[in-house]
Structure formats: structure tokens, C-alpha cells
C-alpha positions as CSV (number, residue, x, y, z in Angstrom):
1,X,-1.1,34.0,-2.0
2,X,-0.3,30.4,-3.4
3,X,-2.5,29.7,-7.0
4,X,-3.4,26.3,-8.0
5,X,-4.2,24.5,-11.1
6,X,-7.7,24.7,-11.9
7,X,-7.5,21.3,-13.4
8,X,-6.0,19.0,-11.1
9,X,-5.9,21.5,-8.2
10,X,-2.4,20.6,-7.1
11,X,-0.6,24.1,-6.0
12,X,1.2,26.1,-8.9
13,X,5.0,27.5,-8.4
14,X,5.5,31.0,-9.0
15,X,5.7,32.2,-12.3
16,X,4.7,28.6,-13.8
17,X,3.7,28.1,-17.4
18,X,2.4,24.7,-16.8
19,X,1.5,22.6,-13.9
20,X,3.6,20.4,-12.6
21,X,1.3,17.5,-11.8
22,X,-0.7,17.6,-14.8
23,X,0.7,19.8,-17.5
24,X,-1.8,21.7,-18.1
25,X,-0.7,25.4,-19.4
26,X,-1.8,28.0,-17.0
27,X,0.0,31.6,-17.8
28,X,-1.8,31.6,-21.6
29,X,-5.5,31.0,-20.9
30,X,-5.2,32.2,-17.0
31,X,-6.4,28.7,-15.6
32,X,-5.6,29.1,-12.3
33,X,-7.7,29.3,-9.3
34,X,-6.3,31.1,-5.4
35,X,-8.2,28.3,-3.7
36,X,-7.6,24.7,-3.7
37,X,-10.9,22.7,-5.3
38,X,-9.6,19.8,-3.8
39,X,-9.4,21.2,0.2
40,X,-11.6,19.9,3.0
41,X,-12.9,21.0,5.4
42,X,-11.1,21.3,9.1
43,X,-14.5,22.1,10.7
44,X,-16.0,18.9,9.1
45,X,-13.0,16.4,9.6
46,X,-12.4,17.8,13.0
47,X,-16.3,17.3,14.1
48,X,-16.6,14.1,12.7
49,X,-13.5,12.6,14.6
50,X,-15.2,14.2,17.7
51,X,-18.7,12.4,17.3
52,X,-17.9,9.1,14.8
53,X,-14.4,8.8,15.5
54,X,-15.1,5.2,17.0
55,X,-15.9,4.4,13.5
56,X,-12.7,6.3,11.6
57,X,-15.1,8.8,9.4
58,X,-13.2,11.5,10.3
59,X,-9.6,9.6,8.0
60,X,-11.9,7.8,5.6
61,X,-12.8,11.6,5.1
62,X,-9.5,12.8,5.3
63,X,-8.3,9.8,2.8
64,X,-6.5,8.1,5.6
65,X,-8.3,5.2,4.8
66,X,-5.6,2.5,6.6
67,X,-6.3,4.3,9.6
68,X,-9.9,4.4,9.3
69,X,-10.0,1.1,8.4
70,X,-8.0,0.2,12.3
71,X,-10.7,1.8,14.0
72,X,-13.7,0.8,12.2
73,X,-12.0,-2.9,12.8
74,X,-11.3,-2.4,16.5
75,X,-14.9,-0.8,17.1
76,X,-16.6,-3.2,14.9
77,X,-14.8,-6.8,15.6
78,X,-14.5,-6.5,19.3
79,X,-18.5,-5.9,19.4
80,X,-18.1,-2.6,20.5
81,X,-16.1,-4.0,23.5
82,X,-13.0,-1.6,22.5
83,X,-15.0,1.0,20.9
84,X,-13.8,3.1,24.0
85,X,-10.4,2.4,22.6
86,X,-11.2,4.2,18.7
87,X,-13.6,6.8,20.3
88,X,-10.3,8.1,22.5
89,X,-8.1,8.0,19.3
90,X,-10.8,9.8,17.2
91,X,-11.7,12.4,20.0
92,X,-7.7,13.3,19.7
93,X,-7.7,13.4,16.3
94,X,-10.6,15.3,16.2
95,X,-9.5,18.0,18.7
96,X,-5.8,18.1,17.0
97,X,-7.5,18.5,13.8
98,X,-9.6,21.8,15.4
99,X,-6.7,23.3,16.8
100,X,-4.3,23.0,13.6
101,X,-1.6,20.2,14.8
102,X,-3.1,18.0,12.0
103,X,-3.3,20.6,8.5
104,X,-3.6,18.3,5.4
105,X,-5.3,15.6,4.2
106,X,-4.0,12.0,2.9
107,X,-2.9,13.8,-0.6
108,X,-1.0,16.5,1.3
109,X,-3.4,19.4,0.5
110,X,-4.4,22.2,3.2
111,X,-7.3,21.8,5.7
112,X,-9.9,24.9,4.8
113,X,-11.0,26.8,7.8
């Protein structure tokens, strides 16, 4: 089972004395958690791609915020007239998010069941 850093929540190699991201000393005082604070949700991001993916809530959740930014601007500049166009792309997301084909968010941590 993978431990991370209570601190900065980044996951911990085996055996680690200090995390690698922020140094903090973990075998001493036992600061280490076996869930990641930082993880979100896979139910939530998936939904949301589902049912506001015209509007890219589902990546400015996830922290792709590029991407959500493209489809908020598609939806949003063409008057709605492509919103069909960022409604498809955040129905796929959403679904591939569901089913596991898309599994971490824009800092490269896990999607939480």
C-alpha cells in the first residue's frame, strides 16, 4: 500500500526518511498518511463532465484548467451555438473518467473511487 506525506501529500518511496517533494522527515515522528489528502474524486469529476461539461468544470476540477478554459470559450463565445461541440467533449471525458481510462488529476495524483 503506497504512504504519502502528510504534509504535502505527494507519495512517499519505500523506506523514505524524508519526502521527496517537501523534505519533511517522516520515519521519526511517523508523519505519513495511506491516503492521499490531495485526491479527488472520480465520482465527482466524472459526473460533472457528464452534466457541465459544456462549460469545462469537470478539468477546472481536475486542474486542467487550459482545457477548461477551451470549452468554457467555445460554449460561451459562440453563444451557445457550439455548445453541442464541448457538451460531446465533456460527456467523453466524463464517461472515460467513470470507467478509469482517465486516473489522475492535472498534478499527477490518483482519482479516489
Amino acid at each position: 500500500m503506497a504512504k504519502y506525506c502528510s504534509n504535502c501529500g505527494s507519495e512517499l518511496e519505500n523506506g523514505a526518511v524524508f519526502c521527496g517533494k517537501c523534505g519533511k522527515k517522516v520515519e521519526a515522528d511517523n508523519s505519513y498518511v495511506n491516503y492521499n489528502p490531495n485526491a479527488k474524486s472520480k465520482m465527482a469529476a466524472g459526473l460533472l463532465g457528464i452534466f457541465l461539461g459544456a462549460f469545462g468544470v469537470h478539468n477546472f476540477y481536475l486542474g486542467y484548467n487550459g482545457k477548461a478554459v477551451a470549452q468554457l470559450l467555445i460554449t460561451v463565445l459562440s453563444c451557445f451555438l457550439l455548445s453541442f461541440v464541448s457538451s460531446i467533449w465533456g460527456l467523453i471525458e466524463g464517461i472515460l473518467i467513470l470507467t478509469g481510462n482517465i486516473n489522475v488529476d492535472a498534478d499527477g495524483n490518483r482519482l479516489v473511487d
